[in-house]
C-alpha positions in Angstrom: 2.5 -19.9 3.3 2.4 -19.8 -0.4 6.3 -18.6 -1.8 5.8 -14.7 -2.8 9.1 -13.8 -2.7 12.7 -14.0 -5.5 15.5 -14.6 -4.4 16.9 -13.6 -7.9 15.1 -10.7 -8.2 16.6 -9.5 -5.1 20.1 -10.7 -6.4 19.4 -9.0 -9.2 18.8 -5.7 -7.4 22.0 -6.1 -5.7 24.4 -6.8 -8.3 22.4 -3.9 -10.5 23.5 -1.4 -7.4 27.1 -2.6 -7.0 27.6 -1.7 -10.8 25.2 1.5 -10.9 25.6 2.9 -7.7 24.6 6.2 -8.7 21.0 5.1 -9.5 20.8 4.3 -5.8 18.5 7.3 -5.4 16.3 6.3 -8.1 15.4 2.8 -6.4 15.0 4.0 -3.0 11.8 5.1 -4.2 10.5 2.3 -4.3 12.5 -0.4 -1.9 14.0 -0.2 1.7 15.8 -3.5 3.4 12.0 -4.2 4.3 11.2 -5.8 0.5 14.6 -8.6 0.9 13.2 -11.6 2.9 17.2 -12.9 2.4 19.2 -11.8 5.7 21.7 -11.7 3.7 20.5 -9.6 1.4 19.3 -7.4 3.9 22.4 -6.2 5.5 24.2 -6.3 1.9 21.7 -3.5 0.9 22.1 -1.5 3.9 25.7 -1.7 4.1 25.4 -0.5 0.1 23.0 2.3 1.2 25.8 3.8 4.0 28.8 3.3 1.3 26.6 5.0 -1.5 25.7 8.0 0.9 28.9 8.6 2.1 29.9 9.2 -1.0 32.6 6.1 -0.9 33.8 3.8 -3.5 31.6 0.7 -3.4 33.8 -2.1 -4.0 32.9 -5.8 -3.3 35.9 -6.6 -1.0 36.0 -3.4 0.8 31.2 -4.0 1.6 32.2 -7.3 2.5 35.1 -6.2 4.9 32.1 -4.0 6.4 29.9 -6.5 6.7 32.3 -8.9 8.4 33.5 -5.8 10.8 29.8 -5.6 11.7 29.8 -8.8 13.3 27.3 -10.5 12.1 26.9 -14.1 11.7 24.4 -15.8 8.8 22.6 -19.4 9.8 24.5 -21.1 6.4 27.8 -19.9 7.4 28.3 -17.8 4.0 31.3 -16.6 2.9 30.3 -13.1 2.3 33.6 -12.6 -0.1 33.1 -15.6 -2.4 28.8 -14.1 -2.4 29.6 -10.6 -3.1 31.7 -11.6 -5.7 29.2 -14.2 -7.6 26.4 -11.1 -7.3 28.6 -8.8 -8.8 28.9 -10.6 -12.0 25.2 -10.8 -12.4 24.3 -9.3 -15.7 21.6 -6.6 -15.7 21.2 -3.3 -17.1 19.8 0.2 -16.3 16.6 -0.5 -17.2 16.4 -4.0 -15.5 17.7 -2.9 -12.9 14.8 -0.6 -12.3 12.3 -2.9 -13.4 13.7 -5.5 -10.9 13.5 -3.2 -7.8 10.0 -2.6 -8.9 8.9 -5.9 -9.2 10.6 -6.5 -5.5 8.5 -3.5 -4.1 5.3 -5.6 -5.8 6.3 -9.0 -4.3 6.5 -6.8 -0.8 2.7 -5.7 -1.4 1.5 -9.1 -1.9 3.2 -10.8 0.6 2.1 -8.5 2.9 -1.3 -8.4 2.3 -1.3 -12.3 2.0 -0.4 -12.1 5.9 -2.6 -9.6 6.8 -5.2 -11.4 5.6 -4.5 -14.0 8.1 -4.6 -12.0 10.5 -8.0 -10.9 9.7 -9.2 -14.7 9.3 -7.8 -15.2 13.4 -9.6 -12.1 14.1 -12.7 -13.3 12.9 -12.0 -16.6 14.3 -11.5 -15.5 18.2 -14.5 -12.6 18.1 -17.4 -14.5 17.4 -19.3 -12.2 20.5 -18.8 -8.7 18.6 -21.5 -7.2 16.8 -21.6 -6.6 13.3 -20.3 -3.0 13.5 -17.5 -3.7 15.6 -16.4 -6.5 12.9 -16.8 -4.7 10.4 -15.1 -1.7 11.6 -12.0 -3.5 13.1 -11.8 -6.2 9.4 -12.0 -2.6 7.8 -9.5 -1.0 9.7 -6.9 -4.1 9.5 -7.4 -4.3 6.2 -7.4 -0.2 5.3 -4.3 0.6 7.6 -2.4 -2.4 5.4 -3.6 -0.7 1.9 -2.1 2.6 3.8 1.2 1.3 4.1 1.5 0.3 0.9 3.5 3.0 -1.3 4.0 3.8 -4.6 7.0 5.5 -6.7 6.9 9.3 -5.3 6.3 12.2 -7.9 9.3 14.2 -9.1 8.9 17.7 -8.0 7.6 20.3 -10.7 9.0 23.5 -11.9 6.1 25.8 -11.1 6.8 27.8 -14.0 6.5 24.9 -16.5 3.4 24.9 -18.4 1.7 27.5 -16.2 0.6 28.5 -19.8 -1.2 25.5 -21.2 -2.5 24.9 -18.2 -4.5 28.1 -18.0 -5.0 28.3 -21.3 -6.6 24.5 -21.1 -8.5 25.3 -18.7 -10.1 28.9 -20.6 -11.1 26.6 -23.5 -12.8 24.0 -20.7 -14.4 26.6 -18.6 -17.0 26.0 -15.5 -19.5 27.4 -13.5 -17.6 27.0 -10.6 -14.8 25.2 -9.1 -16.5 22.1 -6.7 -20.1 21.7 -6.2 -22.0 24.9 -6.5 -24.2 25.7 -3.1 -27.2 27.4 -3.1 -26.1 30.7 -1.6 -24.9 32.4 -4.6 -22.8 35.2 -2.2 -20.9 32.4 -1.0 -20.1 31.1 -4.5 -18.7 34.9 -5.2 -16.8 35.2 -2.5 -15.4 31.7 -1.4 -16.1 29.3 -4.7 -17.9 25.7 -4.6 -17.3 22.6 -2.3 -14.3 21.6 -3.3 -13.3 17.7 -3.1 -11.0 16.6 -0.5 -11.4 19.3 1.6 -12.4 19.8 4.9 -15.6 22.8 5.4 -17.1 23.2 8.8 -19.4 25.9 10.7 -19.3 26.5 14.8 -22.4 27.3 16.6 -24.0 27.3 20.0 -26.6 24.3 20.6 -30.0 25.6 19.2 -28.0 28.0 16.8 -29.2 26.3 13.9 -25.9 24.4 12.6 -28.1 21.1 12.0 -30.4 22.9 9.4 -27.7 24.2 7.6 -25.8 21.5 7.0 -28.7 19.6 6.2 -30.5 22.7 3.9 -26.6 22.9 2.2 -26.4 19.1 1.3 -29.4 18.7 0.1 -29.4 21.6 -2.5 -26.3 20.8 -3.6 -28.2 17.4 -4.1 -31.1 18.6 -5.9 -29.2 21.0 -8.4 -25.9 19.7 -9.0 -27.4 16.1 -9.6 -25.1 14.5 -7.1 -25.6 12.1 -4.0 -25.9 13.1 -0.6 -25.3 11.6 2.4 -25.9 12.9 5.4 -24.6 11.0 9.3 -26.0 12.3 12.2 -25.4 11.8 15.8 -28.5 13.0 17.3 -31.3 12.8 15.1 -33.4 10.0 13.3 -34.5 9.7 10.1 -37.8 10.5 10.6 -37.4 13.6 12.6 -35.3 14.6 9.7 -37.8 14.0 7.0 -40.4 16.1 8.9 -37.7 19.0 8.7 -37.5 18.4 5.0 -41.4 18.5 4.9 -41.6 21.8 6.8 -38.3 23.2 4.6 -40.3 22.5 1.6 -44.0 23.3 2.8 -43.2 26.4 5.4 -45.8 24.7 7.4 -44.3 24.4 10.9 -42.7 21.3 12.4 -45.5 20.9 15.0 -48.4 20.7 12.6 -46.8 18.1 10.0 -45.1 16.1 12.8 -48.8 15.8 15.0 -51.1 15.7 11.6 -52.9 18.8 11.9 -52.4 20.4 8.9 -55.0 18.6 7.5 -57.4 20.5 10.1 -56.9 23.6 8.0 -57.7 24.3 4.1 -54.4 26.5 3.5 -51.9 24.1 5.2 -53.0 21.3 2.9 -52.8 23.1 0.2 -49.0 23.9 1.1 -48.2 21.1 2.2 -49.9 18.8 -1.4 -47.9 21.7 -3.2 -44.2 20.6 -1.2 -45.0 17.1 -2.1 -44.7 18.3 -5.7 -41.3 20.1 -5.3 -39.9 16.6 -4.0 -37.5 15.7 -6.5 -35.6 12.4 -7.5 -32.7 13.8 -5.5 -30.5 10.8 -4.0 -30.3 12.5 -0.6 -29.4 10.1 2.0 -29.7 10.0 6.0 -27.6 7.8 8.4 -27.9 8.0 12.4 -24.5 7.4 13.7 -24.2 8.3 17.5 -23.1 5.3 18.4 -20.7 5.2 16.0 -16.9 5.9 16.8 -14.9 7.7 14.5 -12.9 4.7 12.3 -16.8 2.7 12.7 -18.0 5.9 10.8 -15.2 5.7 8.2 -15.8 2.2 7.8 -19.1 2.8 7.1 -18.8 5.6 4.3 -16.8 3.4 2.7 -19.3 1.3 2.1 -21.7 3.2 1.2 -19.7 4.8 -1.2 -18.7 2.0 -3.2 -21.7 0.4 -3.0 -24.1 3.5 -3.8 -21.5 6.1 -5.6 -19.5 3.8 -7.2 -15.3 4.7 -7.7 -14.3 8.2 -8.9 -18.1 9.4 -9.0 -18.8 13.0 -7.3 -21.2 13.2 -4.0 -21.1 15.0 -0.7 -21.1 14.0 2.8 -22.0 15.8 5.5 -21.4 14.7 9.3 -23.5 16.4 11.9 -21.7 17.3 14.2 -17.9 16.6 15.8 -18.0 15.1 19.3 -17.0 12.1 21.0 -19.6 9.2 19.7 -17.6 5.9 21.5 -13.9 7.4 21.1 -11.7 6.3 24.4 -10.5 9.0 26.8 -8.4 8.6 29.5 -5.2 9.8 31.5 -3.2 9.4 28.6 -5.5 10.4 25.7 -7.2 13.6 26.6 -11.0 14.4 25.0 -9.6 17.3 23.1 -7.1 14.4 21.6 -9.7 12.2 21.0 -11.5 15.1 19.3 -8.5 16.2 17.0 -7.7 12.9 15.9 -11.8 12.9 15.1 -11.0 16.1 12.8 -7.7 14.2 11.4 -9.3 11.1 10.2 -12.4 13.3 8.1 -9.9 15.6 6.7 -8.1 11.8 5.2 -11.6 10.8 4.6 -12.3 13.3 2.1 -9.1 12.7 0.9 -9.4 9.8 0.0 -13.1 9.5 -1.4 -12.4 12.7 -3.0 -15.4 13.9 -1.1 -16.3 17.5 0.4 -17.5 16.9 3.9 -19.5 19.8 5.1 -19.2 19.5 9.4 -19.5 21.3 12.4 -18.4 22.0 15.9 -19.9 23.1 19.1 -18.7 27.1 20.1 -17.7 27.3 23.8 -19.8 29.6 26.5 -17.5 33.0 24.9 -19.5 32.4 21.7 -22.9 32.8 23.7 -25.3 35.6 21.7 -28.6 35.0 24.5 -29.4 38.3 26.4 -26.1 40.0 24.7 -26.1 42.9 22.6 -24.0 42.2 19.2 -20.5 44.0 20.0 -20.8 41.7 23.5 -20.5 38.1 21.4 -17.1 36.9 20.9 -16.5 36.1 17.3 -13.6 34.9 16.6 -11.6 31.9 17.1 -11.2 31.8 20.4 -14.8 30.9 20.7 -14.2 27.2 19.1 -14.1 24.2 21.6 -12.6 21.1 22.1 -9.8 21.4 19.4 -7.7 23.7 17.2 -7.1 20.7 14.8 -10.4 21.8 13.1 -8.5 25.2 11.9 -5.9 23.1 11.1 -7.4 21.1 8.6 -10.8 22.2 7.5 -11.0 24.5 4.2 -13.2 26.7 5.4 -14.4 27.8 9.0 -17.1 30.2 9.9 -19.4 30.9 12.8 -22.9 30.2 12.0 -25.2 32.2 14.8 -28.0 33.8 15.6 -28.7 37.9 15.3 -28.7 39.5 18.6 -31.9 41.6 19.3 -30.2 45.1 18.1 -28.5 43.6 15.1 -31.9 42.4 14.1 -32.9 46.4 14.4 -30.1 47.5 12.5 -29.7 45.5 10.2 -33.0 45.5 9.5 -35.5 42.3 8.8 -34.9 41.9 4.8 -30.9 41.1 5.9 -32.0 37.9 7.6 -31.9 36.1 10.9 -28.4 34.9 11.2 -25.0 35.4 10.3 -22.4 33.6 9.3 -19.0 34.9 9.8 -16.1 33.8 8.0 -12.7 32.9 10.4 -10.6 30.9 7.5 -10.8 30.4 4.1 -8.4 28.6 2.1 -9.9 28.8 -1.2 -11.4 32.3 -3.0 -14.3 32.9 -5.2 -15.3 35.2 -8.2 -15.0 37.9 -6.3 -13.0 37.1 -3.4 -12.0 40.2 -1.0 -8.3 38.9 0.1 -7.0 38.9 3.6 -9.1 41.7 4.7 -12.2 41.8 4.4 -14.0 45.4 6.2 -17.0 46.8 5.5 -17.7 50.9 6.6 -20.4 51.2 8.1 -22.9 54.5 9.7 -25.2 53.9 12.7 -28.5 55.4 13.3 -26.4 58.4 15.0 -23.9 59.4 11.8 -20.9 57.5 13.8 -18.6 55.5 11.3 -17.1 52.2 12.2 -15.2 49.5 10.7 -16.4 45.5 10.8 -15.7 42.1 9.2 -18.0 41.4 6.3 -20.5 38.6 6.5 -23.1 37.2 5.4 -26.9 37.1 6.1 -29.0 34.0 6.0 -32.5 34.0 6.7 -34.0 30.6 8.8 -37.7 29.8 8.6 -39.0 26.5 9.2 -35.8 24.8 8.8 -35.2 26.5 5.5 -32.1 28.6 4.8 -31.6 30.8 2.3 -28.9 33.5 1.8 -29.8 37.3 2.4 -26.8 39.3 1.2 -23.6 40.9 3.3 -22.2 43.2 5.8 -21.4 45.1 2.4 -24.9 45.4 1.7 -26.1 46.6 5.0 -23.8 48.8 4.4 -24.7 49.9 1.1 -28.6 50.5 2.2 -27.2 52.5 4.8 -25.2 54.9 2.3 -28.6 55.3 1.0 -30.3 55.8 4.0 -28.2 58.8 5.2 -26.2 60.0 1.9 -28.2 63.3 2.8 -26.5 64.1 5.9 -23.5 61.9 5.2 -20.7 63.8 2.6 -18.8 60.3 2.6 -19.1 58.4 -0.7 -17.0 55.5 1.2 -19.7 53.8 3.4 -20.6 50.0 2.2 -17.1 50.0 0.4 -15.1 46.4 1.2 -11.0 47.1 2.2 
């Protein structure tokens, strides 16, 4: 192995510490006894650490009498008095000092992903019957889990009260539309703000709710008007299912006749369908199947695709349809809803990392079931979420994303849409944000007033999706509606 290691620079550290103990503190920031490859040095700096902390006089003879009472024995039969001594007199200041435990912490770094690049090469070397993606995945992993490991001087904590003013100020002379990317349901914008990056945003639903169409109507608007790339992984659908969505999004000619070829049987079909060809944009809007794909093979994989189609620091969004075991292990010791959380864990550092907003979602359990129930009989609340509370945890934003009963589609009325989406955390507000509560008043056909959690309406056609107001403006139509037999002036208003 190729030297990447001092030994003077870690003299140098030592001696600087016997003569500036209190900067002890400072270093620690960036060394442990990990970055000296010396034994000696080793236990000399941890013996220095427990004197330092203590609060105790560090003084060569009285380390080295510690040492020796510690019993241990070095291969070159040292004499840890005469050693102590010659580091003591090594001549360093402050600032080298600093600069030499810095340099250590580098030498650490390299040395360590020097080895751990051998241990990719034997890898490689004994796994020659793996596929690709399991390669890939596990040179990935070897290789990311090292880069995590490696750290960096820690931030001083702030005063929160310095420069609140020129920040604000700053950022009234920069303003922006929003804060994140923008979606296309300006309601949401008001009340909950853009996709911001790094965070975590994920709807619930029954299967056959319609969660796949929204997160694939959501990431591809944000596509088309923000000018950003897309990608979207999915673990049930192909591509070319997908596309034929797109079509019938765009077209509002249904699924059946663009995915059989009928529409051109009929005049007014081609012509909408030659007219959504028109509409298709140069948006970079990407699709990946990834059922087979476990959790770190996914990461792996975005990764890649990021730096090789986004490029460092550049803005896209992702969007993973949907959370669920795709290859994770379960056993007796490592539960499903484990595997499931750790699945949630591991996106939430995704987006972290590639500064991403990663629109998900998650199957509800049978509590969250609307078929055949009238609209106070659906459970809609958290209790409703399966597999794993993780995804409160960490996502941003949670809401339940479901079908209308039959009598909320009668009172609400048809103009207010065909879903719902109804919010159960938000971490982030909006223009016009509503605060921790958030009830609308509302009168039913029979004058009775009640109180419910605002939501919002979205209307699904042909894999299309496109916002339809509130609870609050349900509420405000119905003001209107009975405002002659009704002497409240409160009904629609949002506590």
């Amino acid at each position: 192995m190729e030297q990447i290691y001092s030994i003077q620079i870690e003299r140098h550290v030592l001696g600087g510490l016997i003569k500036n103990p209190k900067l002890f503190a400072d270093i620690e920031r960036y060394i442990s006894e990990k970055d000296f490859i010396n034994e000696v040095h080793q236990t000399i700096f941890c013996v220095l650490r427990s004197t330092i902390i203590k609060n105790e006089s560090v003084d060569t003879v009285i380390v080295a009498e510690k040492i020796k009472n510690i019993g241990i024995s070095f291969k070159d039969d040292i004499n840890i008095y005469d050693y102590l001594e010659s580091i003591s007199f090594v001549s360093i200041n402050v600032k080298g000092l600093m600069e030499a435990a810095q340099e250590l912490a580098k030498l650490t770094v390299r040395r360590n992903v020097y080895n751990k690049c051998d241990e990719i090469k034997k890898y490689l070397k004994e796994n020659g019957e793996k596929n690709i993606d399991e390669i890939v995945s596990e040179v990935d992993t070897l290789y990311g889990d090292e880069l995590k490991e490696i750290e960096t001087a820690e931030k001083d904590p702030e005063l929160l009260l310095n420069d609140i003013e020129s920040l604000v100020e700053e950022r009234g002379d920069n303003p922006c539309e929003e804060s994140g990317f923008a979606t296309p349901y300006p309601e949401f914008n008001r009340m909950y703000g853009g996709l911001r990056p790094g965070n975590l945003y994920a709807i619930v639903a029954r299967p056959g709710q319609g969660k796949s169409t929204f997160i694939a109507d959501l990431c591809r608007k944000i596509a088309e008007k923000g000018k950003v790339k897309a990608l979207l992984l999915d673990t049930e659908m192909e591509t070319e299912d997908v596309k034929f969505r797109i079509a019938s999004a765009l077209s509002g000619v249904s699924l059946w006749h663009l995915e059989t070829g009928n529409w051109k049987r009929n005049s007014e079909l081609i012509e909408k369908v030659r007219a959504a060809f028109k509409k298709i944009s140069n948006c970079e809007f990407y699709h990946y199947p990834v059922g087979n794909k476990n959790i770190d093979q996914l990461c792996s994989f975005v990764r890649r695709w990021a730096m090789t189609h986004v490029g460092r620091g550049n803005p896209f969004i992702l969007g993973y349809d949907y959370i669920k075991l795709t290859g994770e292990r379960v056993g007796n010791n490592w539960a499903e809803y484990q595997a499931i959380g750790d699945k949630v864990d591991k996106l939430k550092k995704l987006a972290e990392e590639l500064e991403c907003p990663i629109v998900t979602a998650m199957q509800m359990n049978r509590s969250g079931e609307n078929f055949n129930r009238r609209g106070g009989a659906v459970i809609d609340d958290s209790s409703a979420i399966a597999q794993s509370d993780r995804l409160q945890w960490f996502a941003s934003f949670v809401g339940i994303f479901r079908r209308k009963t039959v009598d909320e589609l009668a009172n609400d009325g048809e103009e207010f849409g065909t879903h719902k989406l109804i919010t159960l955390k938000t971490r982030f507000q909006g223009k016009d944000a509503a605060g921790h509560h958030d009830l609308v008043r509302r009168t039913d056909e029979n004058g009775n007033v009640r109180f419910e959690n605002n939501f919002l309406n979205f209307t699904v056609r042909n894999f299309n999706v496109e916002e339809s107001g509130s609870a609050a403006d349900i509420a405000a139509r119905e003001r209107m509606q009975y405002s002659l037999e009704d002497e409240s002036n409160q009904d629609g208003d949002v506590i």
